[in-house]
C-alpha positions in Angstrom: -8.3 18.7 -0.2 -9.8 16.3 2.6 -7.6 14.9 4.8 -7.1 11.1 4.8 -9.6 8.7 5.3 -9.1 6.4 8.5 -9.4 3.1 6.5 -9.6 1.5 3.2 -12.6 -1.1 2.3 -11.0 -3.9 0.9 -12.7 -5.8 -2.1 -14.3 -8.8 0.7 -15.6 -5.8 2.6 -13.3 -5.6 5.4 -11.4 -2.3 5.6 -7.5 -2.3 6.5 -6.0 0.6 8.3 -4.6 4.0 5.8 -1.6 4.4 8.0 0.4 1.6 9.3 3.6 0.1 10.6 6.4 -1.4 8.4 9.1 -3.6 10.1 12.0 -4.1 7.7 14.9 -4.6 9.4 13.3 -4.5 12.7 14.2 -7.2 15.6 17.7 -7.7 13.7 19.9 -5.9 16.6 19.0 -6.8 20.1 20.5 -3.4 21.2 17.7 -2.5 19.7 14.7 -4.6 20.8 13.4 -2.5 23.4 12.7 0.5 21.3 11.4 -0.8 18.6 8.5 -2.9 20.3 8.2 0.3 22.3 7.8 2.3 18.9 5.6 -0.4 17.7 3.2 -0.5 21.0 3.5 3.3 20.3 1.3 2.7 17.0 -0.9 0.9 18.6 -1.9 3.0 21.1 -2.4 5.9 18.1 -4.2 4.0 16.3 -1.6 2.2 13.7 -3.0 -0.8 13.9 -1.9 -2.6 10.8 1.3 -4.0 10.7 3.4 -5.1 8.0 6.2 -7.8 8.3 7.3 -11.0 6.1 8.9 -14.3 6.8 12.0 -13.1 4.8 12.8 -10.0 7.3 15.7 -11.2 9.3 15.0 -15.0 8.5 12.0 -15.0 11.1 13.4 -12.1 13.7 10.7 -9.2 12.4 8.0 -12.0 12.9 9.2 -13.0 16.5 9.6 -9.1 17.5 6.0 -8.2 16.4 4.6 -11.1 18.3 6.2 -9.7 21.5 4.6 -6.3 20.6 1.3 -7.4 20.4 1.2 -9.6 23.3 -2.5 -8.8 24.8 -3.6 -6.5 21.9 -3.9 -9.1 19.2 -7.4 -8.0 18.8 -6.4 -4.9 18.1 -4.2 -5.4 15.2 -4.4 -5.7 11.1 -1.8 -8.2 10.3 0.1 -8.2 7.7 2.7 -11.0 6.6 4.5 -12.4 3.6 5.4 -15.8 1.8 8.4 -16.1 -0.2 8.3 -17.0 -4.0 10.5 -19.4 -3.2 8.0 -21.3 -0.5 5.3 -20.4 -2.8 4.0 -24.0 -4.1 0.8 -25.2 -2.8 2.4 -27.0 0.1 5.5 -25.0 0.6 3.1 -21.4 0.8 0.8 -23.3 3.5 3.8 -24.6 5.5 5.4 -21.3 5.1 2.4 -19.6 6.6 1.9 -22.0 10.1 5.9 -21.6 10.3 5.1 -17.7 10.4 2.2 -18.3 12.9 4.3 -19.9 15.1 6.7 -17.2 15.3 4.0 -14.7 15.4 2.6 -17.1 18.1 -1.2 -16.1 16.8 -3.8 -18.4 15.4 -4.0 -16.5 12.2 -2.8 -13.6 9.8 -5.2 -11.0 8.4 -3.9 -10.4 4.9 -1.4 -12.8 3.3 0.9 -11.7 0.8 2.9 -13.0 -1.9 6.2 -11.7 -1.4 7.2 -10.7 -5.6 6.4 -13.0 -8.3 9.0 -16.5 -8.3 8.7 -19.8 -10.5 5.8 -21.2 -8.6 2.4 -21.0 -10.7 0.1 -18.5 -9.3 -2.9 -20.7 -9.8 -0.9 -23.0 -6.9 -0.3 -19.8 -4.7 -3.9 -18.9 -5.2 -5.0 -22.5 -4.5 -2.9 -22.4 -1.2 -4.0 -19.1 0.1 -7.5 -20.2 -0.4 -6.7 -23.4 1.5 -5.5 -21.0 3.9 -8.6 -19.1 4.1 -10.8 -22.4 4.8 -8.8 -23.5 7.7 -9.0 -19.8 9.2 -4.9 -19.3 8.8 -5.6 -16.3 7.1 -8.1 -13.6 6.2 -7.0 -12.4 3.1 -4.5 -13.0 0.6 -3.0 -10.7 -1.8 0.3 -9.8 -3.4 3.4 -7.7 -3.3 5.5 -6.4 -6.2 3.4 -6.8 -9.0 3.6 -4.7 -12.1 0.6 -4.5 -14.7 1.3 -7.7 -16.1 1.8 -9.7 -13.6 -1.9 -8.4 -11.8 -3.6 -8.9 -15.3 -1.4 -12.9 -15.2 -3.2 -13.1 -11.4 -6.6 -12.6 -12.2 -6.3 -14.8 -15.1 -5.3 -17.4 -13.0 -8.3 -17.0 -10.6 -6.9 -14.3 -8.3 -10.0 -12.0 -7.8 -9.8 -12.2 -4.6 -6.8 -10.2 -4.2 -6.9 -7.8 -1.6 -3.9 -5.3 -1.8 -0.8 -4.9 -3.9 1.9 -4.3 -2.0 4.6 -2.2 -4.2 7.1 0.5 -3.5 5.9 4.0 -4.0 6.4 7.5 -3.1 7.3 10.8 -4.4 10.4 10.0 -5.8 9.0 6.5 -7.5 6.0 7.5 -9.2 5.9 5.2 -12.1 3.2 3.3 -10.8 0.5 6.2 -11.4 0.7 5.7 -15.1 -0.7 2.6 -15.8 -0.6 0.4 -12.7 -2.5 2.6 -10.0 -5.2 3.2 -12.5 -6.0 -0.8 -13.2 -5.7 -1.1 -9.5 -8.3 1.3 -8.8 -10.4 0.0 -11.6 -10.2 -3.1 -10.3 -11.0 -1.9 -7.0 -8.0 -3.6 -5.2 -6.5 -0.7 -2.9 -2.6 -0.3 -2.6 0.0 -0.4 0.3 3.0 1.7 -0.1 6.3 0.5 1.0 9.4 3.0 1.7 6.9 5.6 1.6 9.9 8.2 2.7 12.2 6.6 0.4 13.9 4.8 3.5 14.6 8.6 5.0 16.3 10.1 1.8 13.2 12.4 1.1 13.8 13.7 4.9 16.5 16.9 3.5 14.9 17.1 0.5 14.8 21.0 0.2 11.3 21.1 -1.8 9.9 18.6 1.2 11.3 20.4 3.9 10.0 23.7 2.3 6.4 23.0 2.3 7.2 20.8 5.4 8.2 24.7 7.4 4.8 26.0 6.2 2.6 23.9 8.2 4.5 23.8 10.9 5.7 20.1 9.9 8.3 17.7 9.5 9.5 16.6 5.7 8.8 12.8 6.9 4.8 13.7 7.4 4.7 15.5 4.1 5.5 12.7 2.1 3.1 10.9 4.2 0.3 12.9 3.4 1.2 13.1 0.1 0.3 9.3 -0.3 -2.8 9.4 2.1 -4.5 12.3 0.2 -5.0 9.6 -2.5 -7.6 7.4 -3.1 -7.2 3.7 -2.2 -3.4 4.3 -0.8 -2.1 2.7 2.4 1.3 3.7 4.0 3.1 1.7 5.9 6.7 3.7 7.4 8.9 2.0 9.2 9.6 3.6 12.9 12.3 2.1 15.4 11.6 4.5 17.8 8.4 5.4 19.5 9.0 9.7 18.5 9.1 8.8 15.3 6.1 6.8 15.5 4.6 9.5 17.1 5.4 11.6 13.9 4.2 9.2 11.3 0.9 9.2 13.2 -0.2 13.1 12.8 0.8 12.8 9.1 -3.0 11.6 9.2 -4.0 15.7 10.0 -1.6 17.5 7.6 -3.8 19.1 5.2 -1.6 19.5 1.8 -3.2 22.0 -0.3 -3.4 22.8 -3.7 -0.6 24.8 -3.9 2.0 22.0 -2.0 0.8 19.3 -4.3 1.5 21.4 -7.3 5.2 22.5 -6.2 5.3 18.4 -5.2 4.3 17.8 -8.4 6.8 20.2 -10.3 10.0 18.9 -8.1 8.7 15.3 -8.1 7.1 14.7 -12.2 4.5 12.5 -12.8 5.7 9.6 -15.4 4.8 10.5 -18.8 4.9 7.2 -19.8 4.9 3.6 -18.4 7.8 2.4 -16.3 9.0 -1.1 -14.9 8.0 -1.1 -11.3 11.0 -0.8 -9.3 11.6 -2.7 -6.0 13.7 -2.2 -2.9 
């Protein structure tokens, strides 16, 4: 098995970083704040340049603590931000999105995302992101959350532009390989994996820790690998302090073989059918 690619080639042409940097729940504690701009920083400097947040995290606080992280390294980073269904007319996702810049305090967002699907049409999202787009707001637009349905509904409503689906997946939530990670990959639209250590419960898992002891490892980079050795997936763990960072970054150089996948694979089953994608 190789080991995982640096990047990911979006459909415009652009790539997007394999391994990146959630922030859920990050900048909510000020007791906090130091080590988690410090663990953010961290990524930067090994190379984690993509980093995930959304208006929604903390009402605004996630968005205000990355743009203190990246103070003098803008250039260096793959952005990453979200719009609530709720905002998501064609005015509210465009006032949503300069609100976000301000916090940020950047001129512009690489990849826009629709939070989960809400109310709003998607042909008035779509219309808002590309509005976006022209004005130089925003790279690219894409979505979060979205089953099978709801990508075939979005390119149906003019969404091939899409650049990413955002959804929840890991070993222990593998529905999405049945149908939706194949029409993804047909489609060409790479995905970004949210939670990809289940929010720390794989960490004792005894299968995980297992394979982890055989390479010398840790259980958090195993499940790491185990999504990077796939075509077309992006990670994005969350890290609030700059050793765990550290960790998530040399999941890049485990080398799962064919053996670990296959015990993975036993412990952790493929679905054998479709499933309702889940959500955190």
């Amino acid at each position: 098995m190789t080991l995982a690619a640096e990047a990911i080639e979006l459909p415009s042409g652009q790539t997007m970083p394999v391994l990146g940097q959630g922030t859920w729940y990050l900048g909510e504690r000020p007791a906090r704040r130091r080590d988690e701009i410090a663990a953010l920083r961290t990524g930067l400097d090994l190379s984690m340049t993509m980093i995930d947040t959304a208006e929604s995290y903390g009402d605004g606080a996630s968005e205000e603590l990355v743009g203190e992280a990246i103070i003098g390294r803008r250039a260096d980073v793959f952005l990453v931000d979200k719009v609530l269904p709720s905002n998501a007319s064609r005015r509210g996702t465009v006032q949503a999105c300069r609100r976000s810049l301000q916090r940020l305090g950047v001129d512009h967002i690489d990849l826009y995302l629709l939070h989960w699907r809400g109310t709003h049409p998607l042909a008035e999202t779509i219309e808002a992101f590309v509005e976006l787009v022209d004005a130089g707001d925003i790279g690219q637009w894409g979505v979060s959350n979205f089953d099978l349905s709801d990508m075939t509904e979005l390119l149906e409503a003019g969404g091939n532009s899409c650049a990413t689906n955002q959804i929840l997946y890991n070993l222990t939530r593998r529905g999405p390989e049945y149908d939706l990670l194949p029409w993804l990959r047909e489609h060409r639209i790479p995905v970004m994996a949210y939670s990809p250590i289940e929010q720390g419960r794989l960490l004792g898992h005894p299968q995980v820790a297992e394979i982890a002891a055989r390479h010398g490892a840790t259980p958090a980079q195993v499940a790491l690998a185990w999504l990077l050795r796939q075509e077309m997936v992006a990670a994005i763990p969350r890290s609030s302090k700059p050793e765990h960072t550290r960790e998530n970054a040399e999941a890049r150089d485990l080398h799962l073989t064919e053996e670990d996948v296959a015990a993975l694979d036993t412990e952790f089953p493929p679905p054998a059918g479709p499933q309702p994608l889940e959500m955190l």
